[in-house]
N, C-alpha and C positions, 0 to 999 in steps of 0.2 A: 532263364538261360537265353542268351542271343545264338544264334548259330551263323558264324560266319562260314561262307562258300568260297574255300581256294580255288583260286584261278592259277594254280604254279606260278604267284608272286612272290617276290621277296619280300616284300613288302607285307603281307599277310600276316604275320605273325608280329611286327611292329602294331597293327592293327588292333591285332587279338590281347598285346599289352596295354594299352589307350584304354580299351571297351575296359578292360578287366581292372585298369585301376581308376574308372571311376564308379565300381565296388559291386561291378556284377559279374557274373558267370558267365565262360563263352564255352565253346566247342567248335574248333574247326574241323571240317571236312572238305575233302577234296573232292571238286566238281563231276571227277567222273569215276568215285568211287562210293555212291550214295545214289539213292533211288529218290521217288517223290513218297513213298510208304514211308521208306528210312526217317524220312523229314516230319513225315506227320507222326509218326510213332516218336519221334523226339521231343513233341511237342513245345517248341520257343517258342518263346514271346514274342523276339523277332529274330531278321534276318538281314545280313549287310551282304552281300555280293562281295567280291573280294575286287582288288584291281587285278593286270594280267599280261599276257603279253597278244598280240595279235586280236582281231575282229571278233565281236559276237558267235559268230558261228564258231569258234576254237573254244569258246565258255563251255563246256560238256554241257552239263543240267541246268545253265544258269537261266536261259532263256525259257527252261520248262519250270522253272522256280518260282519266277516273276509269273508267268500266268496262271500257273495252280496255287500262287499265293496271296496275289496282292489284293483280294479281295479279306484276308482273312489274319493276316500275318504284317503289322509294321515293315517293310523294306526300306535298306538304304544300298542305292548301287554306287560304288567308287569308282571314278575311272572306266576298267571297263565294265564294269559293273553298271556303271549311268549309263554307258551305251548299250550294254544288254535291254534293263527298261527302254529307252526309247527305241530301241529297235522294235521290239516288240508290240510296243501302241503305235509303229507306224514311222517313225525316222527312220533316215537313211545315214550311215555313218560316210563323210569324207571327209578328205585332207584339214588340219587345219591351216590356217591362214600362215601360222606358223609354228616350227617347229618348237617345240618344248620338254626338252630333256632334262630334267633335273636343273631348272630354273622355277627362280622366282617373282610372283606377276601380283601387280593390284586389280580386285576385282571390284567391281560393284554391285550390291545386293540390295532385295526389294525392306530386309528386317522381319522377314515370315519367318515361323517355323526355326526351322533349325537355324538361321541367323539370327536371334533375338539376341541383343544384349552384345551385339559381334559390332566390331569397330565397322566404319563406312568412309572409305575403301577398306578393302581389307585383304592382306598379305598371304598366299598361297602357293603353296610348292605343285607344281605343274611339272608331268611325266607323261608325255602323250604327242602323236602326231595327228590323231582322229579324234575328230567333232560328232558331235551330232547336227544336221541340216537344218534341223528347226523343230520347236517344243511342238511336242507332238499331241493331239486332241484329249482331251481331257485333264492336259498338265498344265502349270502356268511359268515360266520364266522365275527361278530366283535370284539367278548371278549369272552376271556376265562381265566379260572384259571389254578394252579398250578396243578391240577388233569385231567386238557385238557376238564372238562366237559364246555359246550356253556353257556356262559355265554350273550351274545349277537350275535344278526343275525341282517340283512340287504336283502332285496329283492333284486336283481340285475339291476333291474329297475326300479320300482316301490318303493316310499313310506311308504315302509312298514319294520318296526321293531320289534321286538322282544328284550327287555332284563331281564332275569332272577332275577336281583338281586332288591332293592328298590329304587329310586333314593329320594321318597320323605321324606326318613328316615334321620335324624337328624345324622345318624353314615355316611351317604354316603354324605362327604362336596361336592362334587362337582353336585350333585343331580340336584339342580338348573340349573346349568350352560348345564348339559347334556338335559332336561327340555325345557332349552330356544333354544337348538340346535332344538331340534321339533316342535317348536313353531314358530318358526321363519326361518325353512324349506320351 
């Protein structure tokens, strides 16, 4: 079972359809309606952060999630879900360069991990006006756009991802397929 972590998005449950049709079990729960016992007594496989509105600190538990889990537990953070990880190992979230509401952007990726098998550039539905500052120690760069801001991370060892943009957005065709790369991680 994946446990995805609402952040009161809309988007979350578009989310929770993706995860679940490509043929696994999910469970959402809301950010600040669940504990860290709750999450271990649930015992997932893994755990995607949800997207959201507003800065890490507005995540309820997300920010306690990522560090009572990502030694133990696959994570993928969306959105703001990526800014929750990087907040946490040490970025600082600001402005991005530019705004991105319900637009679509080409990005560039290294072909790691969850981009395996993904076209290069490759098409992404972007809902955000906050970046992360820079890939924070222990992660490495996997996407970025034409303005150089982190469009995806990758842990160095560990499990764990971070990508800015939507994958379960209907404008990002390849959403799925990057999806199934962490699912079947």
């Amino acid at each position: 079972m994946i446990l995805i972590i609402d952040n009161y998005d809309s988007f979350t449950y578009n989310l929770m359809q993706r995860v679940e049709g490509l043929g696994t079990s999910t469970q959402v729960v809301l950010h600040d309606k669940i504990s860290i016992d709750d999450i271990t007594n649930l015992n997932p496989n893994k755990i995607i952060i949800s997207p959201g509105p507003g800065k890490p600190e507005n995540a309820g538990i997300s920010k306690e999630v990522v560090k009572n889990f990502y030694t133990k537990i696959p994570l993928l953070g969306v959105c703001l879900g990526h800014q929750c990880i990087g907040e946490v190992f040490g970025s600082k979230i600001i402005p991005a360069k530019h705004m991105m509401h319900g637009k679509t952007d080409e990005i560039e990726h290294n072909n790691s991990n969850l981009f395996e098998t993904l076209s290069n550039p490759m098409t992404v539905a972007r809902y955000h006006s906050l970046v992360l500052d820079s890939v924070p120690n222990g992660f490495r760069l996997s996407a970025w756009d034409s303005q150089n801001d982190i469009m995806a991370m990758q842990h160095e060892s560990l499990p764990v991802f971070g990508i800015q943009f939507h994958p379960e957005s209907f404008l990002t065709p390849n959403g799925d397929d990057l999806l199934r790369n962490f699912v079947n991680n």
